[in-house]
C-alpha positions in Angstrom: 120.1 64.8 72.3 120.7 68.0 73.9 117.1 69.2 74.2 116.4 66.1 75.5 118.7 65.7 78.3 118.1 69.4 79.0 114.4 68.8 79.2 114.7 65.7 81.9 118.1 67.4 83.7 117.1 70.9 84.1 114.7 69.9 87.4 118.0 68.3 88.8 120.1 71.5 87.9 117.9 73.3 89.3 117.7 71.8 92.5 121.8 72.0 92.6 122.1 75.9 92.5 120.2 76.3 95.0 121.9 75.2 98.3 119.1 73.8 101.1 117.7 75.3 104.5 116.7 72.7 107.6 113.0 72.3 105.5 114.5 71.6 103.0 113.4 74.9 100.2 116.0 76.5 98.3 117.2 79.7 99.2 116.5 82.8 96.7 119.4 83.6 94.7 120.2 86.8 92.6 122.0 85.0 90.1 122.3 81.0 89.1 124.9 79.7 87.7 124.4 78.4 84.1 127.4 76.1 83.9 126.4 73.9 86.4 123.2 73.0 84.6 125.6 72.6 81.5 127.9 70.1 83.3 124.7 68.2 85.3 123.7 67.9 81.5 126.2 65.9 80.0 127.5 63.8 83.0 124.2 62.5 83.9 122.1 59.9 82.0 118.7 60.1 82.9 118.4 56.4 82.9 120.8 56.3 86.4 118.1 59.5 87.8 115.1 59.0 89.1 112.7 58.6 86.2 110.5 56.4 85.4 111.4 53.4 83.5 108.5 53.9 81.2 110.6 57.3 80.4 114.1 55.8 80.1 112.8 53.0 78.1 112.1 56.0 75.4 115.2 56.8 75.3 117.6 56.5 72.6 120.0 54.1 72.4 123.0 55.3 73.6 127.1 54.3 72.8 128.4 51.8 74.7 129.4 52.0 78.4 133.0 52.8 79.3 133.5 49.6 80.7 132.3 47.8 78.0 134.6 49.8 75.5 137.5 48.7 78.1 136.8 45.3 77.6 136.9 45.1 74.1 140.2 46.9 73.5 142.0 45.0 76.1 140.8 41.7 74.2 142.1 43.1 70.7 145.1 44.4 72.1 145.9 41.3 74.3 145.5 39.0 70.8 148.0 41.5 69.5 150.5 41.1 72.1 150.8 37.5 72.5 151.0 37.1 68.5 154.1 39.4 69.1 155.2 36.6 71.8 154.7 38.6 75.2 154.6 37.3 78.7 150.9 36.1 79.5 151.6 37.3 83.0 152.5 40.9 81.8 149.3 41.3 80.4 147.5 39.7 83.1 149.0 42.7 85.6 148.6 45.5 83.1 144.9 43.8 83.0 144.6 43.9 86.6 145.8 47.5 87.0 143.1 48.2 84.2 140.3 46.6 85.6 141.1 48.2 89.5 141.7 52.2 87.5 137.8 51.1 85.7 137.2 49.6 89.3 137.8 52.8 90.9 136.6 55.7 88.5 133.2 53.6 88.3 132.8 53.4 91.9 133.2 57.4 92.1 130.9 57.7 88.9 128.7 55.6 90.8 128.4 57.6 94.4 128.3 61.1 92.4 125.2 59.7 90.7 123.4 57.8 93.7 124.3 61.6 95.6 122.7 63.3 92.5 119.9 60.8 92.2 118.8 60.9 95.7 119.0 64.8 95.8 116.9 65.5 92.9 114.3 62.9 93.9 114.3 64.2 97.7 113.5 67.8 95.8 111.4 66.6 93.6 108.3 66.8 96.0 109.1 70.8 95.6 105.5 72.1 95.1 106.0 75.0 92.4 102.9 77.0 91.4 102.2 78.6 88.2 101.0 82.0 88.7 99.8 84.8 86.5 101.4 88.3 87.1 101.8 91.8 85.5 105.0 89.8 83.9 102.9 87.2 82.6 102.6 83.7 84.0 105.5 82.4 86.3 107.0 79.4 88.5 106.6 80.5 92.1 107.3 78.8 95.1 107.4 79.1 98.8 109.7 82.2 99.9 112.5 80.8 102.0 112.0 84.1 104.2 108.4 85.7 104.3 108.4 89.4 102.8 104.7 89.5 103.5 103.0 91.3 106.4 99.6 90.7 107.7 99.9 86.8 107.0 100.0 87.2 103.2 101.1 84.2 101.5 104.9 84.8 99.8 105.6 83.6 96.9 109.3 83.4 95.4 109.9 83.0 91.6 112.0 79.9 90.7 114.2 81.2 88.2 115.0 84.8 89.7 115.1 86.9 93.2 111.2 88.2 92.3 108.7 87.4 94.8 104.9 88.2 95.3 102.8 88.4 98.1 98.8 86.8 97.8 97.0 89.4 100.5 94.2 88.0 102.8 91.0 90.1 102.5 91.3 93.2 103.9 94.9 93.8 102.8 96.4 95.0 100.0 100.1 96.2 98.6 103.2 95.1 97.3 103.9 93.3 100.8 99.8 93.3 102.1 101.2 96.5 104.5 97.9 98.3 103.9 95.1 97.3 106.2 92.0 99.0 104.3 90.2 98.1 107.4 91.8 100.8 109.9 89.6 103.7 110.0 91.4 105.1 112.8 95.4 106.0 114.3 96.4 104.8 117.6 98.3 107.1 119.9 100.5 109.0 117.7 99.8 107.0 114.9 102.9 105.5 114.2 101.6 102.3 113.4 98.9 103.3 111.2 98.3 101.2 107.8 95.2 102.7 106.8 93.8 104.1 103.9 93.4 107.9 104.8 95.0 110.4 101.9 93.5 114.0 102.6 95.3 116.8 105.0 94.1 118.8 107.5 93.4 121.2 104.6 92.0 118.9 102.5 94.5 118.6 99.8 94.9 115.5 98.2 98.2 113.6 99.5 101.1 113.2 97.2 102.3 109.4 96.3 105.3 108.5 98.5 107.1 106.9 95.6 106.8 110.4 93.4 109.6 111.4 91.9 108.4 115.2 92.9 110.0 114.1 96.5 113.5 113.4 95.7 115.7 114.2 98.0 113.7 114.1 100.8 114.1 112.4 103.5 111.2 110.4 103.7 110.2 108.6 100.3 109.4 104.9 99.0 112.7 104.9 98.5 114.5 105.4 101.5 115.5 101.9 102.3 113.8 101.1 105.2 110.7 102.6 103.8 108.7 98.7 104.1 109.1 99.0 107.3 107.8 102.9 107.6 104.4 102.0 106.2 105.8 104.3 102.8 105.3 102.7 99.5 103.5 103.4 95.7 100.2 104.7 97.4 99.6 108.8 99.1 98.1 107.1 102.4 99.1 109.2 105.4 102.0 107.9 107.8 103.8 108.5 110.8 107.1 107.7 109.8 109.3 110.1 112.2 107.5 109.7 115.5 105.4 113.0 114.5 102.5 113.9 117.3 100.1 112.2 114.3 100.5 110.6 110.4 101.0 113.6 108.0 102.2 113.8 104.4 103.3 115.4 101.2 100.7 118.3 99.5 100.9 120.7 96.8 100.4 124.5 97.9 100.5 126.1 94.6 103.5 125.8 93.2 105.4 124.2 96.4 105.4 120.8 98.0 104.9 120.8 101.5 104.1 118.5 104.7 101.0 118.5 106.3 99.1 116.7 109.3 96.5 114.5 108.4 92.5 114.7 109.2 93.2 110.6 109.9 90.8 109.9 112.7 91.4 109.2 116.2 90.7 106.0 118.0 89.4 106.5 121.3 91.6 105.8 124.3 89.1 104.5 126.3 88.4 101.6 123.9 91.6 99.8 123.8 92.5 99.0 127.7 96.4 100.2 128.7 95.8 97.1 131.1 96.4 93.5 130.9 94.2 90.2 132.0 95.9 87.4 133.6 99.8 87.0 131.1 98.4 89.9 128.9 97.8 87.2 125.8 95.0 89.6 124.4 96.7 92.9 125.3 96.3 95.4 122.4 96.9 98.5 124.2 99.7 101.1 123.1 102.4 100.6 125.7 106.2 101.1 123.9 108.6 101.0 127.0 110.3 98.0 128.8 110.6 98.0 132.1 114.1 99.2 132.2 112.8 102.3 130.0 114.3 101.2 126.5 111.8 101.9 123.9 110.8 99.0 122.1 111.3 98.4 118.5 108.8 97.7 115.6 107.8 94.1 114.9 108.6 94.6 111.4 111.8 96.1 111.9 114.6 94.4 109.4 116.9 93.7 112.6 114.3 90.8 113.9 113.3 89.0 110.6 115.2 85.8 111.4 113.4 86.1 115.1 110.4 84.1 115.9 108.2 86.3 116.4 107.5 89.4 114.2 105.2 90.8 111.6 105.8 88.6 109.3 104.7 85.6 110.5 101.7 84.0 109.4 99.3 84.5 112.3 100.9 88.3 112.8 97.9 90.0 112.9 95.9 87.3 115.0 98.8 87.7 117.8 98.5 91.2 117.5 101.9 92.0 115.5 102.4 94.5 112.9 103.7 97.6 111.7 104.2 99.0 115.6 106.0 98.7 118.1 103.5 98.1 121.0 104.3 95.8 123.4 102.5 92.2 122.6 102.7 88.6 123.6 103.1 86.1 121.4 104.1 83.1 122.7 102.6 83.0 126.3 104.9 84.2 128.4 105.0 85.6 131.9 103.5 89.6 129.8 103.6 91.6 127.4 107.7 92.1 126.2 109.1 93.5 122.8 112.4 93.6 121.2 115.1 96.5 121.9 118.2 97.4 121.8 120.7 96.6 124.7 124.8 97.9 124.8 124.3 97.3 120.2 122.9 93.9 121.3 119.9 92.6 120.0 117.5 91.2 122.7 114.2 91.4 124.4 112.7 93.0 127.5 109.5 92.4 129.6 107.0 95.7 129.3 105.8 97.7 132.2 101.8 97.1 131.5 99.5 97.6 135.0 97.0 94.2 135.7 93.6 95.5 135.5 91.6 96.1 138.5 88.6 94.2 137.5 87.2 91.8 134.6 87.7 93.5 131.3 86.2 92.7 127.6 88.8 93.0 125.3 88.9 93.8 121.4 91.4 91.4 120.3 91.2 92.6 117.0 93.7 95.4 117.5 93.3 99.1 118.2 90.7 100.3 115.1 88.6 102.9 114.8 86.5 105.2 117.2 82.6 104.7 118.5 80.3 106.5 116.2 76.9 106.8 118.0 73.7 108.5 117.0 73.5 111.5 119.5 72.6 114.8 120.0 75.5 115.8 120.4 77.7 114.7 117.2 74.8 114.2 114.6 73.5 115.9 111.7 76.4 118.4 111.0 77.5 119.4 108.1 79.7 121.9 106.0 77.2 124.3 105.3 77.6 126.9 102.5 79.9 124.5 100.7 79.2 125.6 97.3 79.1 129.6 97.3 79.2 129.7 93.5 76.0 130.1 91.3 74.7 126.2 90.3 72.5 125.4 87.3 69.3 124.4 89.0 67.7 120.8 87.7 64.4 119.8 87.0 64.2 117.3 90.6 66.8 119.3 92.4 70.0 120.9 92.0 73.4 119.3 91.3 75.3 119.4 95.0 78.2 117.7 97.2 78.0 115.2 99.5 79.2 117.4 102.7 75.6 119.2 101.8 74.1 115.9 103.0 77.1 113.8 104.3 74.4 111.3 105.6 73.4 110.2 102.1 74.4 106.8 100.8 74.6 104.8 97.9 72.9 101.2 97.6 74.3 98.9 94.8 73.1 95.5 94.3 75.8 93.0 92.2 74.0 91.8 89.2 75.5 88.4 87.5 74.6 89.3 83.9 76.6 92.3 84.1 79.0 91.1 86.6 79.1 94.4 88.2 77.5 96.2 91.1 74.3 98.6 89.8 72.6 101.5 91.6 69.4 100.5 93.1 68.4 102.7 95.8 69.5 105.5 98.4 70.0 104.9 101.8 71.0 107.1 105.1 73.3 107.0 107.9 71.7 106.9 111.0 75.1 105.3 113.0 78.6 104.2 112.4 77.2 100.5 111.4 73.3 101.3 110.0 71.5 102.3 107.1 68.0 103.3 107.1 66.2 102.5 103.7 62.7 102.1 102.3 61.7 98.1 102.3 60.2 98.3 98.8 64.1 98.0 97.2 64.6 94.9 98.3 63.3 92.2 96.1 62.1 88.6 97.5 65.2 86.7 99.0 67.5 89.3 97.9 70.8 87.8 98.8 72.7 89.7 101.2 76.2 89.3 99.6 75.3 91.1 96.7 74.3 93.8 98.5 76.9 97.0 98.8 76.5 100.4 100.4 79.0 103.6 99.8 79.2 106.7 101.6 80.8 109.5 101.2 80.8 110.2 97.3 79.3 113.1 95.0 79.7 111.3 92.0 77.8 108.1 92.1 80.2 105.9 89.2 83.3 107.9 90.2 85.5 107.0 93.1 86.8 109.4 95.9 89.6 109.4 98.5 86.9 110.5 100.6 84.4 107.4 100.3 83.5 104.5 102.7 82.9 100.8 100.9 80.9 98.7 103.3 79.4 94.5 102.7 76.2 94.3 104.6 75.8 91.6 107.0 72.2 91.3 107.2 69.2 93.5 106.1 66.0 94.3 108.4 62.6 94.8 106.5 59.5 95.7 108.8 57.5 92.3 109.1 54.5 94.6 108.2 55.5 96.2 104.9 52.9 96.3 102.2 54.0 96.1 99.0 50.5 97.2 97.7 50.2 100.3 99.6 54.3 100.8 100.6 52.1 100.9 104.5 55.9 100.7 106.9 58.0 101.3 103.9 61.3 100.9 106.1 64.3 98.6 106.7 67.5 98.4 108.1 70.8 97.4 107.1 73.8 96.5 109.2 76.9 97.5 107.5 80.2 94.3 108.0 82.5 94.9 109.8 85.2 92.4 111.2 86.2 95.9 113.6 83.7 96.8 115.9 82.7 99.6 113.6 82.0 100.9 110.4 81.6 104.6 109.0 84.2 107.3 110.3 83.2 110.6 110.6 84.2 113.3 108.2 83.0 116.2 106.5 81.6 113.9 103.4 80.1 111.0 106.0 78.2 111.7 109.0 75.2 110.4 110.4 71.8 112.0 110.6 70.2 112.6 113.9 67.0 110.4 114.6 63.6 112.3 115.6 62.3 112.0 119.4 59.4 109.3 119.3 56.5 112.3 119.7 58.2 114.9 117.5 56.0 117.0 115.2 57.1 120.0 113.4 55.0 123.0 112.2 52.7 122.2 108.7 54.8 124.3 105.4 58.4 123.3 107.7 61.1 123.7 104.6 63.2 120.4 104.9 65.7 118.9 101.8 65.8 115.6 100.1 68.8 114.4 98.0 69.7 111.7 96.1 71.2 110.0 93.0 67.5 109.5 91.5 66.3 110.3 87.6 65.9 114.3 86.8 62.6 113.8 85.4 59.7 110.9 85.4 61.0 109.8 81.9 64.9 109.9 82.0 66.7 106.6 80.5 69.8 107.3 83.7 69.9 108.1 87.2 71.7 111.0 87.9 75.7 111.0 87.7 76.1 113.7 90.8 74.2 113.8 93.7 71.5 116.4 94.0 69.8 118.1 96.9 65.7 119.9 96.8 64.0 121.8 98.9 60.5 120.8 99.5 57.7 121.4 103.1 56.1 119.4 104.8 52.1 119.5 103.6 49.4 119.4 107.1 48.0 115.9 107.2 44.2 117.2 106.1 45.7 118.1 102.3 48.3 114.1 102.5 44.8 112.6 100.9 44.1 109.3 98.5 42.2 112.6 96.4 45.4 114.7 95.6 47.6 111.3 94.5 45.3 109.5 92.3 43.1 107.4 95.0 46.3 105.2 96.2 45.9 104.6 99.9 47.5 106.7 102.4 48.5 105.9 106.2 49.7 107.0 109.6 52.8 105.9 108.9 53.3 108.2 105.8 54.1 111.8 105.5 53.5 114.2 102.8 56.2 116.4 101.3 56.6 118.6 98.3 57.1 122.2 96.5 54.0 124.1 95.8 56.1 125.3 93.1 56.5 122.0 91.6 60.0 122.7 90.6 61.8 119.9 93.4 60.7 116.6 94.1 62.0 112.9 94.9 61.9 110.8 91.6 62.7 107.0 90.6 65.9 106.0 92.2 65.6 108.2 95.3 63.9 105.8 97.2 65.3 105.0 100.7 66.7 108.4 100.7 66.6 111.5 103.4 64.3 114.0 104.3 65.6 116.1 106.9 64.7 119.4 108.5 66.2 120.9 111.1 65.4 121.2 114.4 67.5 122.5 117.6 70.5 123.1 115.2 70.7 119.6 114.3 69.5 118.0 110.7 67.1 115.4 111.6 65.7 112.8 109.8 62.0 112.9 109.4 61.0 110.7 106.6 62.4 108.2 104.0 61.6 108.7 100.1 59.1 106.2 99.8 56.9 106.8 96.9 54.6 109.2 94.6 52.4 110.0 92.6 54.6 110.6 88.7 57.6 113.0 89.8 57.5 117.2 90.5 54.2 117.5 89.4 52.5 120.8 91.0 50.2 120.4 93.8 51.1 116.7 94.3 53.6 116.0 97.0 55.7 113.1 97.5 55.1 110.7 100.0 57.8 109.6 102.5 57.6 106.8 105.8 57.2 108.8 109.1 60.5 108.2 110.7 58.5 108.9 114.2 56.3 106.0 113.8 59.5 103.7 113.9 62.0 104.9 116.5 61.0 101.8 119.3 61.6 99.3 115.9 64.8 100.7 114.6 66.3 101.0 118.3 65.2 97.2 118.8 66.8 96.1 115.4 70.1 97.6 116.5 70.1 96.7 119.9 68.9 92.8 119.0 72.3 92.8 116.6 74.8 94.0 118.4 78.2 94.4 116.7 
């Protein structure tokens, strides 16, 4: 009987121990107590609740109702007393008095359970979820206050304090604090959420949460640490107000702090003025106009306030993890919360009107302008690895800052429910890949397309790679397949940001040619890629490898010297006399670059050939000259 009383009560008991807000959820408690769902138990019958009468109909049989057991000793005691020659009016009072105690008791009985009834069915619409965690699978309901940033849905568990937070794309962590969409830090950086883990020395961060850092003074556990950006995760921060994010590093034997190698975003890009009320102001201003400094929106002294970083629509209005001045509710411009005489309150911000129509990113501040120009492209750590390497039959095993342009296409194939290496790709600008056409199949969906930059090893992750969708593809409207005649195509890396690829030593774009450029016949230049070591290997190389080939005079790039197959205009010939370094299967779409006024420049993609290395047979690669007027109209005709 237990069980079963337990079974239909324990909704109701529920409901009980958890006292109601204004909407009407429970408010998360640490502990619950059990004895009230004991008591709830046994002095309600499910039958008075709000069940369904198919459902109290099952019910067993139960013993008689107080009254009822009233009633029946007052008749056999009454036939007693007036055998024993009693008053009749005597026991009519004591009768009376009976009936009004019953009277009285059953009335109370009665409101207790209409209160009970009408609570439990009132909370009975409740939504709770059932969702699978690391703890296994759990009740979870709405969180009564939101410990989610970025508008992450929060979740609280029903039967305990936990809570979870379901991230929107694009954020991730315990409470969806880390935006792996900022490629950039604002001002001084204080607000950064990005993903950025390597030091100015390029060591590897140390994890905020290590136990290495005890006793320091800025750790995942220091107890505002949520609001500090620190967490489980090595991503650079800002937590002090430092002149840029910096964080923990080994130096031998010795933890120390270092600055960070996080990018800067422009300060041209974000305007420090506002249109009209300022609604779409996302520039860096942190002072009131009475000089206080403003305080974070995610500060712990303004999460019963209105507007902070926890709100749903935070990061549309502009609210995070800083403490720039915003407005988020239309009023007269842009204000934040401070600190008045120990008085919580809010202050207007001192942010100039702009002189003239302005477009502005309402995105938030991001990342910097990455354009294809003389003056920034085709660098690179040269030298990087001093040390003797075993030289390979296609190349030689290398690092991606010996060809920082070099990227990785991977198309998602259902049967293995995993993205696979297709082709190579390189980095002409912060949101384009040039490719070759022919690795692209009919209708190749675009969403299963995914480009990486930045990594040596092509199945291993780095701190130092770049993870891109692509929004749409560009293949020449005059490729061949037959003869691989304009060999070329374009891809257009997503972005919801305004840009794409950051610069760094393992990601930089290459510089494009000049439309007329010609370089001397025998010109050394390098190729690189992920492709097979020889014609016949089963796998595509693990590491990324670079060659050295020259470029062959257009008399000897023939039909005769690679087997008959057609050769155009728009190809190049490239290749070591030696035989010993070549382009091979899975290179395709990759660089050839030589260099020219200091600058590594891109003169040709890996298109095809004729087997791989072979001597006195050069590979053939698109003429990157032949194509400058249709790559510049593809970027221009899809803007970001």
């Amino acid at each position: 009987m237990l069980n079963f009383y337990t079974s239909f009560g324990v909704k109701c008991a529920i409901c009980l121990v958890a006292p109601l807000n204004h909407s009407g959820q429970s408010r998360p408690y640490r502990h619950r107590p059990v004895g009230c769902i004991i008591i709830i138990v046994f002095l309600i019958r499910p039958s008075q609740l709000c069940f369904p009468a198919e459902v109290t109909a099952a019910l067993p049989s139960h013993a008689p109702a107080r009254s009822e057991r009233s009633d029946k000793g007052r008749q056999r005691r009454g036939a007693q007393l007036t055998a024993r020659g009693r008053p009749e009016e005597l026991l009519q009072r004591k009768r009376y008095a009976e009936d009004a105690k019953d009277l009285k008791l059953a009335t109370m009985n009665r409101t207790f359970l209409v209160f009970l009834s009408a609570l439990c069915c009132c909370l009975a619409d409740n939504q709770v979820d059932l969702i699978r965690t690391k703890r296994g699978t759990r009740f979870y309901r709405g969180c009564y206050t939101s410990q989610c940033y970025n508008g992450g849905t929060c979740k609280e568990a029903v039967y305990t304090s936990d809570y979870i937070c379901q991230c929107p794309t694009g954020f991730s962590g315990t409470h969806c604090e880390i935006n792996t969409n900022e490629k950039c830090a604002v001002g001084r950086g204080e607000g950064y959420r990005g993903t950025w883990s390597i030091s100015h020395s390029g060591a590897e961060c140390i994890n905020w949460n290590s136990t290495t850092l005890r006793g320091r003074r800025f750790t995942a556990r220091k107890t505002d640490a949520s609001s500090l950006g620190l967490g489980n995760h090595n991503f650079c921060r800002n937590p002090d107000n430092d002149s840029t994010p910096w964080c923990f590093v080994y130096k031998g034997t010795q933890i120390v702090w270092e600055f960070c190698s996080v990018p800067k975003c422009p300060e041209d890009r974000y305007h420090e003025c506002m249109l009209g009320s300022g609604l779409t102001y996302r520039g860096t201003a942190s002072v009131t106009k009475s000089g206080s400094r403003c305080l974070p929106w995610d500060n712990p002294a303004i999460t019963h306030k209105l507007n902070n970083a926890w709100r749903s629509d935070a990061l549309k209005l502009g609210l995070g993890g800083h403490n720039f001045c915003r407005n988020p509710d239309g009023d007269v411009g842009p204000w934040c919360h401070v600190y008045k005489n120990m008085r919580l309150t809010w202050e207007l911000c001192d942010v100039p009107k702009c002189s003239k129509p302005a477009i502005l990113n309402t995105s938030g501040p991001r990342a910097p302008t990455n354009t294809n120009n003389k003056a920034t492209c085709g660098q690179r750590l040269d030298n990087t690895l001093n040390h003797p390497v075993f030289r390979m039959f296609g190349g030689r095993e290398s690092d991606i800052t010996e060809q920082p342009w070099q990227a990785v296409i991977n198309v998602f194939q259902r049967r293995y429910k995993q993205h696979l290496y297709r082709c190579g790709g390189v980095l002409i600008d912060s949101c384009w890949i040039l490719t070759a056409a022919h690795c692209f199949e009919e209708n190749e969906k675009v969403e299963n397309l995914e480009v990486i930059l930045g990594r040596t090893f092509r199945k291993m992750n780095s701190s130092s790679e770049q993870i891109f969708g692509v929004e749409k593809y560009l293949i020449h409207e005059k490729f061949e397949s037959e003869t691989f005649d304009n060999d070329i195509a374009l891809l257009k890396l997503k972005t919801d940001i305004g840009i794409c690829a950051i610069n760094s030593p393992e990601v930089y774009p290459v510089c494009l040619p000049e439309r007329g450029l010609v370089l001397p016949d025998w010109t050394e230049c390098e190729i690189s890629g992920y492709g097979k070591t020889t014609e016949f290997s089963a796998e595509y190389s693990e590491r990324v490898k670079r060659g050295h080939v020259r470029l062959w005079p257009n008399e000897r790039c023939v039909p005769d010297v690679l087997s008959g197959r057609t050769v155009t205009s728009n190809m190049l010939c490239a290749g070591d006399t030696r035989g010993r370094d070549d382009a091979c299967k899975g290179d395709s779409g990759g660089p050839l670059v030589c260099r020219n006024n200091d600058r590594m420049t891109l003169m040709g993609v890996i298109s095809w050939g004729d087997g791989c290395g072979q001597k006195d047979k050069p590979g053939v690669y698109t003429r990157v000259t032949r194509y400058i007027d249709w790559i510049n109209g593809g970027m221009k005709a899809n803007p970001l």
